[in-house]
C-alpha positions as a printed Julia matrix, in Angstrom:
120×3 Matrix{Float64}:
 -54.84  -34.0    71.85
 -54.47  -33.9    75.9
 -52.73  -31.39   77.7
 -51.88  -29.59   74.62
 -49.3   -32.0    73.22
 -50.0   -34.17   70.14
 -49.7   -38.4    70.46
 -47.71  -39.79   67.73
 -47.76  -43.46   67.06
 -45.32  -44.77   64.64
 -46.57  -47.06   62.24
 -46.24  -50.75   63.02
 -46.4   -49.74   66.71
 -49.58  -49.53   69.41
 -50.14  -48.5    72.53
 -51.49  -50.51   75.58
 -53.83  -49.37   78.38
 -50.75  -48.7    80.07
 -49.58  -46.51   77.5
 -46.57  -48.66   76.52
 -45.44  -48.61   73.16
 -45.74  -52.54   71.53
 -44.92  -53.95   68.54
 -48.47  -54.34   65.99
 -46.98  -56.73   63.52
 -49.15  -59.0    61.36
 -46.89  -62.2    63.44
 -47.64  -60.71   66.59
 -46.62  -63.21   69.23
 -47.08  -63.07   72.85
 -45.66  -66.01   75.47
 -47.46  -66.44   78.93
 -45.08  -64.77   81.68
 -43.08  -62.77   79.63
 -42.76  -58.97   79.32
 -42.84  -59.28   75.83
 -40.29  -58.17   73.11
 -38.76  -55.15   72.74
 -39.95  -52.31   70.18
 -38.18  -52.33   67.14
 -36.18  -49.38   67.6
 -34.87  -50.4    70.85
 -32.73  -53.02   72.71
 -32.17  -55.25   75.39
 -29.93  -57.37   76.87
 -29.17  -59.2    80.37
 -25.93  -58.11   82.47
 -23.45  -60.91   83.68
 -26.45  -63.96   83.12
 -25.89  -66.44   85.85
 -25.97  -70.0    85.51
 -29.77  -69.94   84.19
 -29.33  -66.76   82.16
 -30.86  -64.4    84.77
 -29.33  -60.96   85.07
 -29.89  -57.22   85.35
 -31.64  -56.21   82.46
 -30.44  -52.9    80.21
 -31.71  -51.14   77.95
 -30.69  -48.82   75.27
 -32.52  -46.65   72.35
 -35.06  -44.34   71.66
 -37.49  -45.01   73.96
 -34.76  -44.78   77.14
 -34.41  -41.51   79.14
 -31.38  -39.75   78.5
 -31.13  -39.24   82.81
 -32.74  -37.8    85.67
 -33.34  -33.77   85.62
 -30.39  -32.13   87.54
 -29.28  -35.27   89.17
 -26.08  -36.32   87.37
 -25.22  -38.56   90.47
 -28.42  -40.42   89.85
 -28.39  -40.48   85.96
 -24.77  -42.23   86.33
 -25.48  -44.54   88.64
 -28.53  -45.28   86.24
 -27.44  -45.08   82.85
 -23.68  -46.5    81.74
 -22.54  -46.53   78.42
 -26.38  -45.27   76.83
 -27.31  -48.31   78.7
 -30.33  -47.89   81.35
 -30.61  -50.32   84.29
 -33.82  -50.89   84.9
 -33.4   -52.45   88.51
 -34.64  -55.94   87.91
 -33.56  -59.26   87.33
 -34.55  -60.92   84.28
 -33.8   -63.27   81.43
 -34.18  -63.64   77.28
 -35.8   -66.7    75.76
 -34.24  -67.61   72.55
 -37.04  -65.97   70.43
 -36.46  -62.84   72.65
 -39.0   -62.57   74.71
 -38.43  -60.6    78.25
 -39.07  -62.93   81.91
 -38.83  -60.39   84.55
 -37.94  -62.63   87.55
 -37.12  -60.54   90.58
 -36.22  -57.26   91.29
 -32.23  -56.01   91.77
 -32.85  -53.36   93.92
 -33.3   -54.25   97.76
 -36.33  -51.22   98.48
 -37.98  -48.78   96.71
 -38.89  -45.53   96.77
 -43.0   -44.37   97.42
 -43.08  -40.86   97.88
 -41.99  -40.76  101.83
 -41.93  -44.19  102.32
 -39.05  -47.01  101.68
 -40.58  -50.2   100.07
 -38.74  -53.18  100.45
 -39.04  -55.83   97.14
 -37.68  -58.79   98.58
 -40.18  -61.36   98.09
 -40.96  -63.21  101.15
C-alpha cells in the first residue's frame, strides 16, 4: 500500500515497470514495434485509416478518463462519443496489435514550454 490507497490487479492482468495494465494470458504474444494489444476490458480502433490503415487512434472503456478536471472545453475536444483521442497516429495489424507511427498533434505541452513532435 503507497500513499494510502490499495493496488488492485485484476486477475489475468499485470502491470509493467511503467505501471501499465497488460494482458498475462497463458498465449501471451508480443510483435516487435508494436504497442501491444489492448486489455481485455477495453477498446481500440483507428479514425478515418488512410490508404495504409494509419489513423488517429481512440479509445474507449474502463481504463479511459472520463475528462479533464473542470475543463469541459478540453474534455470535448478530447473525448467524443466515450471515445478518447489519444493524439497519435497509428494502425491495427490483423491480430490486433497497436503500431504507433507518428504523432497527430503538431506540439506539445512541457510544463512552460511548447514541444514540437514533428519528426525531422
Amino acid at each position: 500500500m503507497a500513499f494510502g490507497y490499495r493496488h488492485y490487479v485484476p486477475p489475468g492482468i499485470r502491470t509493467d515497470r511503467d505501471g501499465a495494465y497488460r494482458r498475462a494470458d497463458s498465449d501471451w504474444d508480443t510483435r516487435v514495434g508494436s504497442a501491444g494489444k489492448s486489455v481485455v476490458w477495453d477498446q481500440i480502433k483507428i479514425k478515418e485509416p488512410d490508404e495504409k490503415g494509419e489513423g488517429e487512434i481512440l479509445i474507449k472503456g474502463k481504463t479511459v478518463m472520463l475528462g479533464y478536471y473542470e475543463d469541459p472545453e478540453a474534455t470535448a475536444l478530447a473525448v467524443q462519443d466515450g471515445w478518447f483521442n489519444s493524439g497519435d497516429i497509428g494502425y491495427l495489424d490483423e491480430d490486433g496489435f497497436l503500431y504507433i507511427t507518428d504523432g497527430a498533434r503538431t506540439s506539445s505541452s512541457l510544463r512552460t514550454e511548447r514541444i514540437s513532435t514533428l519528426r525531422r
